[in-house]
N, C-alpha and C positions, 0 to 999 in steps of 0.2 A: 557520493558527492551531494551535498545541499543547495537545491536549488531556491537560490533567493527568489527570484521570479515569481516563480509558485506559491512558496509563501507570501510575498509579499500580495498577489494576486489574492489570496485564501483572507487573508488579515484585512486587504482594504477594498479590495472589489470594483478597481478602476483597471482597467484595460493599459492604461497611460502607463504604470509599471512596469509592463515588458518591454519599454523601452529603457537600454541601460544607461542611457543618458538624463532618463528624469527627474530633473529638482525636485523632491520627495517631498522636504520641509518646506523650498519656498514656495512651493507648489499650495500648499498645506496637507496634501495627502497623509504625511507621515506626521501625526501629530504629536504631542506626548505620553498621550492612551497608548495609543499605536505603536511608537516606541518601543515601550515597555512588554508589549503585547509581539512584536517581531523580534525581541532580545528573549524573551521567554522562549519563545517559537525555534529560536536559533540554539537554544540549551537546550531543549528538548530531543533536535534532533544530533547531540553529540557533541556540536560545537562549546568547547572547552571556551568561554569568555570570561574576563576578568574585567566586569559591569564598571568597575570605579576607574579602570585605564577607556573607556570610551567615552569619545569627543563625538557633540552631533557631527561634527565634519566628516567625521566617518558614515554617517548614513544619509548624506546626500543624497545619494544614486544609487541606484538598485548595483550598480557596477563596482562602487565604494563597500558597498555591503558585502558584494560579493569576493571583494580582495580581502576583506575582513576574515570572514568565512573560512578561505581559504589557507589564510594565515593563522587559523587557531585549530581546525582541522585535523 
């Protein structure tokens, strides 16, 4: 199983990410370096994604992401 958390911890290096409620973008945590650099991160480890069906809605929250995740899995 891929832990968004982790990655997401590894990639931006705010503490505020293991909480799976955190506004990522309006936060600005998750910018669009970032992005591209956790959807990378997320290929790598397996996760089958099809880049041109995601909406930032989906990476709001590390919790968002991580329904994601699980759903291509």
């Amino acid at each position: 199983m891929t832990d968004v958390k982790k990655i997401l911890l590894e990639l931006i290096g705010d503490e505020a990410v293991l909480d799976s409620g955190c506004e990522l973008i309006e936060s600005g945590l998750l910018d669009s370096l970032a992005m591209i650099e956790l959807l990378d991160a997320l290929i790598d480890e397996g996760v089958e994604l099809q880049i041109t069906r995601i909406d930032r809605e989906m990476l709001k929250t590390p919790a968002l992401i991580q329904k994601l995740v699980d759903e291509n899995s």
